[in-house]
C-alpha positions as CSV (number, residue, x, y, z in Angstrom):
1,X,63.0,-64.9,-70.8
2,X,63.0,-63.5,-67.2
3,X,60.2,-64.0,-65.3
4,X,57.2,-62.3,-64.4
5,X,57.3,-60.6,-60.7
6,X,54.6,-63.1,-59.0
7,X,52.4,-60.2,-58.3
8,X,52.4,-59.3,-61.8
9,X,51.7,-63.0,-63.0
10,X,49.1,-63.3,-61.0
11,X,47.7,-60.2,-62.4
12,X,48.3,-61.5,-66.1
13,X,46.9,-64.2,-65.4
14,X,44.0,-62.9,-64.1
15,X,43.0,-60.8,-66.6
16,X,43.8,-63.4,-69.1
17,X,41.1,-66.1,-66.8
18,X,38.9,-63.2,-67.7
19,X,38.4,-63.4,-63.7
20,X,37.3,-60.1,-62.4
21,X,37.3,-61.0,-58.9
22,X,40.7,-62.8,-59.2
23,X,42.3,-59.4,-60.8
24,X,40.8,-57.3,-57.8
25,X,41.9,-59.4,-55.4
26,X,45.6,-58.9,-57.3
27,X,45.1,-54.9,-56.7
28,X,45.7,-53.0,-53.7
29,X,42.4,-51.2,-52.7
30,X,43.5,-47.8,-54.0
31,X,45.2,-49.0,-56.9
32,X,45.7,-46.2,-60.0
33,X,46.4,-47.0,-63.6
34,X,46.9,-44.9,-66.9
35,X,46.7,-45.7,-70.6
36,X,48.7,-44.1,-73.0
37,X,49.4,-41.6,-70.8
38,X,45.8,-40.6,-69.5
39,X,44.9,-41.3,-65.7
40,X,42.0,-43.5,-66.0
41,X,39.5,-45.1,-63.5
42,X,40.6,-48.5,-62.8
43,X,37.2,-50.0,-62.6
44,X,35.7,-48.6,-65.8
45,X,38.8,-49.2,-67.8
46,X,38.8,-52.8,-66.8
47,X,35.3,-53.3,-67.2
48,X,35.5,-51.7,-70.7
49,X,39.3,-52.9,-72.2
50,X,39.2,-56.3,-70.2
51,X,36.0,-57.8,-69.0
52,X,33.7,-56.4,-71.1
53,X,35.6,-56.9,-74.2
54,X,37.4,-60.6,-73.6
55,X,40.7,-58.6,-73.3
56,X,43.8,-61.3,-73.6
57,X,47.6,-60.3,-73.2
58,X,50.0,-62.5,-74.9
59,X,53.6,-61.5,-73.1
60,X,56.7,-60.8,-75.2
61,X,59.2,-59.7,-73.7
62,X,59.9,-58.9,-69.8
63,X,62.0,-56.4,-68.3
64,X,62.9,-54.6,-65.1
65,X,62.7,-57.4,-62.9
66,X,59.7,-58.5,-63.7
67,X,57.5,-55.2,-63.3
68,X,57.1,-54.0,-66.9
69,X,56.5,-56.1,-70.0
70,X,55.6,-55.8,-74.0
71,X,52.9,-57.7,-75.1
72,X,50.4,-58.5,-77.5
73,X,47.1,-57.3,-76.5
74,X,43.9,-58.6,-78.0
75,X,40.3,-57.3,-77.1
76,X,36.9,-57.4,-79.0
77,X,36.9,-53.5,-79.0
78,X,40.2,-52.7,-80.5
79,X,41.4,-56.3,-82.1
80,X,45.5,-56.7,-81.7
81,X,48.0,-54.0,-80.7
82,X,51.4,-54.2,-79.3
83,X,51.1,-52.7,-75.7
84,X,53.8,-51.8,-72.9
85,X,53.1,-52.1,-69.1
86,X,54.7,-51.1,-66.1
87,X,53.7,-52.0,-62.5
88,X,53.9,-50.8,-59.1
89,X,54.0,-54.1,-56.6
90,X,53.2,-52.6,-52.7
91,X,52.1,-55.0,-49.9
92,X,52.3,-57.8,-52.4
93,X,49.7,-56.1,-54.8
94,X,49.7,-54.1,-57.4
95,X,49.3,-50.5,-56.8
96,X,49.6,-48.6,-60.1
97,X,49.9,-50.0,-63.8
98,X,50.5,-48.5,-66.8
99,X,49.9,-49.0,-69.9
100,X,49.9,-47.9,-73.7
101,X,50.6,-48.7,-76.9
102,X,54.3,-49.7,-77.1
């Protein structure tokens, strides 16, 4: 499997620590995101689909050189689902994710 871009590890890894001020620290300061599709606030969606839910990604597959993977996505709110990401790496953080159900 190809690897993760570094940013986006540390990201993954992150949310996966369930660290909140690790995964902010992974973001540039006016990072956007959207989820299937839908612009979303980045704060309130991780507080909601990560931090307040024990959100865990399990990674698949990786693709485009390390910026946008499938993976298995587990949270309290929504159980399992198969989800696709794609990130935007600026200044060494990311500056835009997306993701939805794959």
């Amino acid at each position: 499997m190809t690897e993760l871009d570094p940013v986006v590890q540390e990201f993954v890894d992150a949310l996966n620590a369930n660290d909140q001020d690790r995964l902010f620290a992974a973001l540039t300061d006016d990072a956007t995101m959207s989820d299937d599709g839908v612009e979303r606030n980045v704060g309130q969606w991780t507080d909601s689909e990560v931090f307040g839910s024990n959100g865990h990604m399990n990674v698949e597959s990786i693709g485009d050189g390390g910026t946008e993977l499938v993976a298995d996505y587990t949270n309290s709110r929504w159980g399992s689902m198969r989800t696709s990401w794609r990130f935007t790496v600026r200044d060494g953080k990311v500056a835009r994710f997306e993701t939805g159900q794959a």
